[in-house]
Every structure is written in structure tokens, then in C-alpha cells.
N, C-alpha and C positions, 0 to 999 in steps of 0.2 A: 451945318451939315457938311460943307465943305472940306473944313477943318477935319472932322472926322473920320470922313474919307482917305485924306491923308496919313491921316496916322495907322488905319487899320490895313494899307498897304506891308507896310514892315512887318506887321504879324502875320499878315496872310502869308509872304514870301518868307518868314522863319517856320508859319508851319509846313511851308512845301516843302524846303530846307528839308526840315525835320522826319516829314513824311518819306520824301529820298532817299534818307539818310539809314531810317530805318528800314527799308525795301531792302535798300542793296546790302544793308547788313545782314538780312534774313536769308539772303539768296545766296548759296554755295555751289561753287561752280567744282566739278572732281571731273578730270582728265580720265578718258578711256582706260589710259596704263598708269590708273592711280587707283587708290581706294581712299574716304576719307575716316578717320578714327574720330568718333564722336565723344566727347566729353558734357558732359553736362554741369553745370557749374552750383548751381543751386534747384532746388528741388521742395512743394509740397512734403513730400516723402521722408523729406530728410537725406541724412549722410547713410554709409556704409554701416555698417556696426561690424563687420568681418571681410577679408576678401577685399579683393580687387574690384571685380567689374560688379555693375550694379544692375543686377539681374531683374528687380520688380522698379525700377523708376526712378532709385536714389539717385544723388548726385554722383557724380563718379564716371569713368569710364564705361560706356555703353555697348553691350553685347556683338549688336550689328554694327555691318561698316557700309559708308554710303558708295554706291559705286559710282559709274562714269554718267556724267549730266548734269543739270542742274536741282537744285533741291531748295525747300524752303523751309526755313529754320526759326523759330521765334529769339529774336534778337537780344543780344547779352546772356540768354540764360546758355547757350550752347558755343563750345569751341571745337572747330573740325580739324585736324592733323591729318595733311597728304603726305601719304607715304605708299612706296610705289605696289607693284602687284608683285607678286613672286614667282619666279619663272626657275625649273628645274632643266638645265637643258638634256638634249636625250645622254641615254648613259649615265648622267651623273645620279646623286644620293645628296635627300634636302633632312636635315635633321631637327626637329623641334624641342622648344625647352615651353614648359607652362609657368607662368608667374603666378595663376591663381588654381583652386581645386584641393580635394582634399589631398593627406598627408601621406606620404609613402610609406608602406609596410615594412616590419624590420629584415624580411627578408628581399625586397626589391631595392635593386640599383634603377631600375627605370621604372617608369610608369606603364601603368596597363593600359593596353588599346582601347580607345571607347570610339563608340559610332560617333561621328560629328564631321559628316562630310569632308574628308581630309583637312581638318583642325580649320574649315570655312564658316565652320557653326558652334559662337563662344557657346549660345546657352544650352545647345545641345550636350558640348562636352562637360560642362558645369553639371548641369540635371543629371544624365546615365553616369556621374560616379567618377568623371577625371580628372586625373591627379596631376599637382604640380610637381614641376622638375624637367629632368630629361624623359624623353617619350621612348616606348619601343617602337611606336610606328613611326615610319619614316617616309620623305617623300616623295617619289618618284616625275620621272619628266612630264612636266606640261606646266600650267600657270595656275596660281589659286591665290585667292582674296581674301586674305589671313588679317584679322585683326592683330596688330602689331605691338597694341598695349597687352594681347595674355600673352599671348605668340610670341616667341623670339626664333628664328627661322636661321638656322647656319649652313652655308654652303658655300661652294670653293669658291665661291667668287666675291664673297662677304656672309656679314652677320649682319640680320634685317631684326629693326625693331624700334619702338619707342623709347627713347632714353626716360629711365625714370630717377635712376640714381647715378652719380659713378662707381659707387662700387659694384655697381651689375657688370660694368666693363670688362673687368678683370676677369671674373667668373664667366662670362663667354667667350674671352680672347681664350681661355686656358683649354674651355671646352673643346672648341674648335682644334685650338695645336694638340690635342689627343685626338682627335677624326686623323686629322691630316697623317699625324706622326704612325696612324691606322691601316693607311691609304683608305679609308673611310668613306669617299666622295667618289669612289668608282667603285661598281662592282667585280666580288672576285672573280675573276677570268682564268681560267686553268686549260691550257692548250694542250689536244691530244699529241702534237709533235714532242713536248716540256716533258712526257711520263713522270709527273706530276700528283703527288697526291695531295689534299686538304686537311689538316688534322685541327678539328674545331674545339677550341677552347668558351668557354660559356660566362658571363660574367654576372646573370643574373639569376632568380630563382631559387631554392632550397639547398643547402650545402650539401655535400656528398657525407651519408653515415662514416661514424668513426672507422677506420682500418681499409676505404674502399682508396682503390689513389686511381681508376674511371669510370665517367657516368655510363651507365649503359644506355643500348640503340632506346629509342623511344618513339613513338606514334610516325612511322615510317613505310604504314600500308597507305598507297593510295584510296583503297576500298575503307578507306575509314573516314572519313574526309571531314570528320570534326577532332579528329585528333592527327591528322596530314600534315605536319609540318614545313616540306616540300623542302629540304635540307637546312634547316633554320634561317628560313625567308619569312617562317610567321612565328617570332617567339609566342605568343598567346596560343598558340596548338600548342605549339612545343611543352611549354609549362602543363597546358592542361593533360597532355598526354602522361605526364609525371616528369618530365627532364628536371636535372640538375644543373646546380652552376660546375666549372669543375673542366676538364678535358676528354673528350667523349670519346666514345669506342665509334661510333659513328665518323665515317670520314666523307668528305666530297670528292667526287672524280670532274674528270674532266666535262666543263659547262659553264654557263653564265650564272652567277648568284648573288643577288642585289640584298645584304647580309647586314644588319644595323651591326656595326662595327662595336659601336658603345656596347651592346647585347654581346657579341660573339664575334671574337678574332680567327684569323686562320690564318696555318703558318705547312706552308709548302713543304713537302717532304718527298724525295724520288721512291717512283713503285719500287718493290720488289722484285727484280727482276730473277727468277732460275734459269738458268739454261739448258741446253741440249747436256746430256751427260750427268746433269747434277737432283737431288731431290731436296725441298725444302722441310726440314722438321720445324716444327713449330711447338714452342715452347710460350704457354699463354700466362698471363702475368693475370690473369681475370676472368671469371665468368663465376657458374655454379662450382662448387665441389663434386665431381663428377666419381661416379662408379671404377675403382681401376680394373682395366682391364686386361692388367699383365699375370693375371692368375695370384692364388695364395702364396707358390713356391717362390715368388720373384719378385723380392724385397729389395729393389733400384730406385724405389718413385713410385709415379704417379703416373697411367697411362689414361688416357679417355676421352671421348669422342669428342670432336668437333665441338668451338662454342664451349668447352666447359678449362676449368683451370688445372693447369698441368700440361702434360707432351700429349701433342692429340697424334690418336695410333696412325691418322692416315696422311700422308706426307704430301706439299703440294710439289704437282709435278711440272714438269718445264712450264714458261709461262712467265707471262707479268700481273701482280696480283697489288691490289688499292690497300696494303697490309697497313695496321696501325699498329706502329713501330713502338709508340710509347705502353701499347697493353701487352705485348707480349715478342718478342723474339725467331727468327726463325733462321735456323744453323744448318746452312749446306750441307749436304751429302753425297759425294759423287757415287756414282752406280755403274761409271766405267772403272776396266781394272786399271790400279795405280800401283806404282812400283815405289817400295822402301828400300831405303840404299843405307846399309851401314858404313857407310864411307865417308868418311869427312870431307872430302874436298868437293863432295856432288852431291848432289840435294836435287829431289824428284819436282817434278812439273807441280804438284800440289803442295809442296815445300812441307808435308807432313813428318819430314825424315831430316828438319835441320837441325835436331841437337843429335841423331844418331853418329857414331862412330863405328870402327872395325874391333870387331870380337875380340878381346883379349882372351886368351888361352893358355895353360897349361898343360902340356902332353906326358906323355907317359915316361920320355927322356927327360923331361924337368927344360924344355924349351918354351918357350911363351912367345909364340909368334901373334900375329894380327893377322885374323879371318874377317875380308871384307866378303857380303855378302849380301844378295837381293831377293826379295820377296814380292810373289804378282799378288796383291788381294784383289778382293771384289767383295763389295755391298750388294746384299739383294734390297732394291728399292723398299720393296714390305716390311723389312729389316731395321731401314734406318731409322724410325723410333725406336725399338729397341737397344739400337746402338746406345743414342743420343741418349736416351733415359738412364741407361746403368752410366757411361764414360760424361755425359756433359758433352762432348765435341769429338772430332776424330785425333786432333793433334796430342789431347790430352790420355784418348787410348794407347795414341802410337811408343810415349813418351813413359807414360806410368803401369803400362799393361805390358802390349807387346815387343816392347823393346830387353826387359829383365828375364821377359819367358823366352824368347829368341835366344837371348846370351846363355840364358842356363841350360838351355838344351845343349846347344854345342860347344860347353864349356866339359858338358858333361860328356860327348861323344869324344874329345880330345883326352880326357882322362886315359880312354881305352888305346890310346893309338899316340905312336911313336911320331914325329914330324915328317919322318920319310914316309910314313904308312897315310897321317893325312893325308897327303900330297899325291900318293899313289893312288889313294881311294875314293878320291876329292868325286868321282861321277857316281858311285855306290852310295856314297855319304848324303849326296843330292839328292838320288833316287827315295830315299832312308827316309830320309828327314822329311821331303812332299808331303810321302805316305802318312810319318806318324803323327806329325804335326797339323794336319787336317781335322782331327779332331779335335786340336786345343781351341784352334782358331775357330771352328762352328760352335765351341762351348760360348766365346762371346760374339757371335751372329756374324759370324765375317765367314767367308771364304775364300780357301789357302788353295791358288789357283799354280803356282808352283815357287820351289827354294831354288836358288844360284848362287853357286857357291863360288871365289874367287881362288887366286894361289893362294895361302897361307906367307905370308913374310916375317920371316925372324926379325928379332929387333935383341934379342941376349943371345948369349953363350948355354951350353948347360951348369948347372950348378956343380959345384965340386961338391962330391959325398962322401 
């Protein structure tokens, strides 16, 4: 009996051993500013048959993650991965990739939104439909307990995640230096002092119809609030509104916009600025085919309201305006009077007069002197569509229009008149000219506010006859 006792000492002390050994193998200890990733190693259930994480009990990567304390685990069949929580600091932008979920549609670059507690709930986002890859939702500051096997989590400060392969490496260092190379990881900031505009370009979504080159505005009432996209802060309005991929007619002004960069880039463009003195035409590269409004007789274009495509009839007036520079154009107008100088060596404040020179002429003694001469015009502000629509610009009127009808006028009053008689009648000739030429000038929307005539200077002899 003695003997026996002996010997069943070393068993007793290997099962306690054993019992220990097993305790503390069960018990997992997870740090406050940890989470732990559960694996399961074998399983009743079985393996996966598709997919990553093992939704009903397989073996495999487990939905939930254990949080901070201890936890009791049945030994060898489970491995727990501490990896830390994920913190967004204020300001910044956290960006998610999904390893598992279904497949992306041929027209999405990212994946669509699903509810799952900002990507803290794997089976959540699994069950309602979410897809792998890069996400649209992104994640703003504070801390969340992302499971790190579906999850891979990029922010400026690293890339958080379960290694599962090396070639996953590659493919998130690259993601990442596309945020960064984005500025990606802060939101855009557009400072009233900067006059500054946003011109948003779209990388996800439905392509733009054949022949369109911008998306138009879309789901941009707040009273609408399921199609509200609040300046593509939510691409899921956005699309569902109808937006395109593409460069939008939509612009952002100055404010704070927390923008998935991967979805939609913006590239700073200065307002438009008009001034005192000047009015802006706008010439629209986009919208509807509008009604023109310049009547049947008046075959220059395309005149029509506001919003639609063509010269819109009403000009914007002094002012800084959020204009989108890539849909359409808008060409100065001055509305104070300007002075054209046919004189080559001076050229007027609005330099619309720098390829002008002084009138060459012929007189009635067969002299050909040089008539330098100035002209007051003036734009009436209502007008300047008008202008813009028949000439394209002022320089191009001054150049192709008024400059050959100027010369021929007073190429033709020198016919009549000897070089002494110009020269005598140079203030009649002025007077003349105001008068008649007022009506050429309001045939093309201008007003001829007065002519200044200069000396006439010879530069020949008379001809021998």
C-alpha cells in the first residue's frame, strides 16, 4: 500500500501539471488598447468552402474580436492575434480595404457603404451585402475595434492589419502612396482669404454618356435628404442621386470637406474675379440646348438663358463668382468708355488697339500721308452678350471688324480732299465722321461716343502725272 502511494504521487503532480497547463492555455489576457483576432484552428463544422472569415463556426478566422480583459478559450482549438485598436486623430481621414465580401460591380472603383458599425461589425458587413476591396466609407476621428484579418485600416500614420500574405504588401504600400500623393489623409480645406475654388473630379460610378466632357449638379437640395450628398462627403447619395464618374459642374467653395479622395479628387482653381468697370459673358461649354434668344434676323450663335449651353444673354456683373472654369468660359467686357488709338507707338489701357496703326491715305493731289486717330467707344453692359456672340471677344472685333471699317471711311473722305484741305478741315472732318459713323458702330452693339482726328503727316512726295 505503501509502494503505491508512492508511485501515484508523480501522477497526481503531472495531472496538476497538466491541469495548469491547460487553465492558462485557455485564459487570454487582451490589453485595454488591444483587440484580440480569433482564429479557430479546427472545427466540428468543418473548413471554409469560400471567403475568409468563418461566419457559422468553421474553422478559420472569426467574425468578432475579443476586447480588453480576460477571456476563456478552450485550449489548442483557438489562436488569438493582439493587434492594437485604431485611432483616427482629429482632423485626419482612416481609409478601409475589405479582404472578404462579395465582388465589385463593373462599374465601381470602391465598394458601397453597408451598415456595420464603422467596419466594427465583420458579420454585419458580410450579411447586408459588403463588398471587398477599397471602401467609400471612410473613417473619421476617434478609436474603433476593427477586426484586422477582413479589415486592413490605412492612415498617415501606418497601415494596420493582419499579414496574411506578402503580396498584400505591395498592394497596400501602393494604396496608401495614392491617398498620400491625394493629400487624402486631411480633409479639403478651402480658406475664404485663398478665393479659391474646388473643381471636383469623381473616380467612381457610371461613366459620362457619349459626347458629355461634365457630370451635371446632382442630389444637392438639402430638403431632400436621401439624395443630399452634402458636397461628395457621402458618395452613396451621390450615386444614388444619379451622379457620374467624370469632372463635375458642381464645385465646392470655401469650408471644411472630409472627401474619400480614392472616390473624388479636387483641384483648387481662383474665383472669377470681375471688376468695377468690367462685365463677365459667359460662354457655357454645357447644360441643355436652350431656346436662342437673339431673334430669327440674327444668325451669330446661340443666345440663352442662364444654365443652358451657349452665351447666356445676361452678363455677370462686378463680383467674385465659384465659376467652373472647365464647363464653360467667361470673356470680359468693359462697360467704361475705352479709347482705340491708330497709332503705333501707343496702345490704349485695355491694349485692344495693339496691332492698330495710323490710316494710310490717298488724297486728291495723289499724297499719302499717315492719319493717326482716336476713337471713345462704349459697351452698354446688356449689350455685351451680343457683342461676344457675333465677334468672340472685343480684341478680335477691334482687329477684324473695326479697324478695316475705320480705314475705309477715311480713306474715302481723303479721296475728296487735297492734303492742305485735310489739314484745314481736320475739326469739320471730326465733327463729320462722330456724326456718320454712329450708326455703323450701333449696327454692331457698340457706341461711338466721339472720333479724334490727329495732323495728317506726309511720308511721299506727289506723284509725277
Amino acid at each position: 500500500m505503501y509502494w503505491l502511494t508512492l508511485l501515484s504521487l508523480p501522477i497526481l503532480v503531472l495531472v496538476g501539471i497538466l491541469a495548469l497547463w491547460a487553465f492558462f492555455s485557455a485564459v487570454r489576457f487582451i490589453p485595454n488598447n488591444r483587440v484580440g483576432i480569433v482564429e479557430k484552428r479546427f472545427s466540428l463544422k468543418g473548413s471554409l468552402k469560400s471567403g475568409l472569415i468563418a461566419l457559422h463556426g468553421e474553422a478559420g478566422y472569426q467574425p468578432h474580436v475579443l476586447r480588453g480583459g480576460i477571456h476563456l478559450l478552450v485550449p489548442f482549438q483557438y489562436r488569438v492575434h493582439i493587434v492594437p485598436l485604431i485611432t483616427i486623430p482629429q482632423g485626419k481621414i482612416g481609409y478601409v480595404f475589405a479582404r472578404d465580401g462579395l465582388p465589385l460591380e463593373p462599374d465601381q472603383t470602391l465598394a458601397r457603404a453597408t451598415s456595420c458599425s464603422h467596419f466594427q461589425d465583420v458579420a454585419a458587413f458580410l450579411q447586408n451585402g459588403g463588398q471587398r476591396g477599397p471602401q467609400r466609407q471612410i473613417l473619421r476621428e476617434g478609436t474603433y475595434a476593427i477586426n484586422l484579418a477582413q479589415f486592413v485600416v490605412i492612415t498617415q500614420d501606418g497601415v494596420f492589419y493582419l499579414p496574411l500574405s506578402r503580396e498584400e504588401d505591395a498592394t497596400f504600400k501602393r494604396m496608401s502612396d495614392v491617398i498620400a500623393e491625394r493629400g487624402g489623409f486631411q480633409p479639403v480645406i478651402i480658406k475664404g482669404a485663398d478665393d479659391m475654388v474646388g473643381i471636383v473630379t469623381v473616380h467612381d460610378g457610371p461613366s459620362l454618356p457619349e459626347g458629355w466632357i461634365i457630370a451635371p449638379t446632382v442630389g444637392d437640395d438639402p430638403n431632400q435628404p436621401e439624395t443630399y450628398h452634402n458636397n461628395f462627403q457621402d458618395p452613396e447619395r451621390f450615386l444614388k442621386a444619379g451622379g457620374m464618374r467624370g469632372r463635375q459642374l458642381q464645385v465646392v467653395v470655401e469650408g471644411t470637406y472630409y472627401i474619400n479622395r480614392l472616390f473624388a479628387t479636387v483641384e483648387l482653381i481662383p474665383k472669377t474675379v470681375i471688376e468695377v468697370g468690367w462685365v463677365g459673358v459667359v460662354v457655357s461649354y454645357t447644360g441643355e440646348a436652350g431656346v436662342d434668344l437673339s431673334g430669327e434676323d440674327y444668325k451669330h450663335g446661340e443666345m440663352v438663358t442662364q444654365g443652358q449651353r451657349g452665351v447666356w444673354s445676361v452678363p455677370l456683373l462686378p463680383g467674385k463668382y465659384a465659376f467652373n472654369t472647365y464647363a464653360g468660359k467667361v470673356i470680359p467686357v468693359p462697360t467704361t468708355n475705352f479709347i482705340l488709338k491708330w497709332v503705333r507707338s501707343e496702345v490704349g489701357a485695355h491694349r485692344f488697339d495693339e496691332n492698330l496703326s495710323e490710316v494710310t491715305l490717298i488724297t486728291k493731289d495723289a499724297f499719302e500721308p499717315l492719319l493717326p486717330l482716336s476713337v471713345v467707344v462704349h459697351i452698354d453692359y446688356r449689350k455685351a452678350p451680343l457683342v461676344i456672340q457675333r465677334f468672340g471677344d472685343i480684341k478680335r472685333l477691334v482687329d477684324q471688324t473695326l479697324d478695316p471699317m475705320v480705314a475705309a471711311y477715311f480713306k474715302n473722305i481723303a479721296q475728296t480732299r487735297t492734303l492742305i484741305q485735310l489739314i484745314q478741315e481736320r475739326s469739320e472732318i471730326q465733327r463729320t465722321a462722330s456724326q456718320e459713323m454712329k450708326a455703323k458702330f450701333a449696327h454692331y452693339n457698340l457706341e461711338l461716343e466721339e472720333v479724334l482726328i490727329g495732323t495728317p503727316t506726309s511720308r511721299a512726295t506727289p506723284t509725277s502725272r
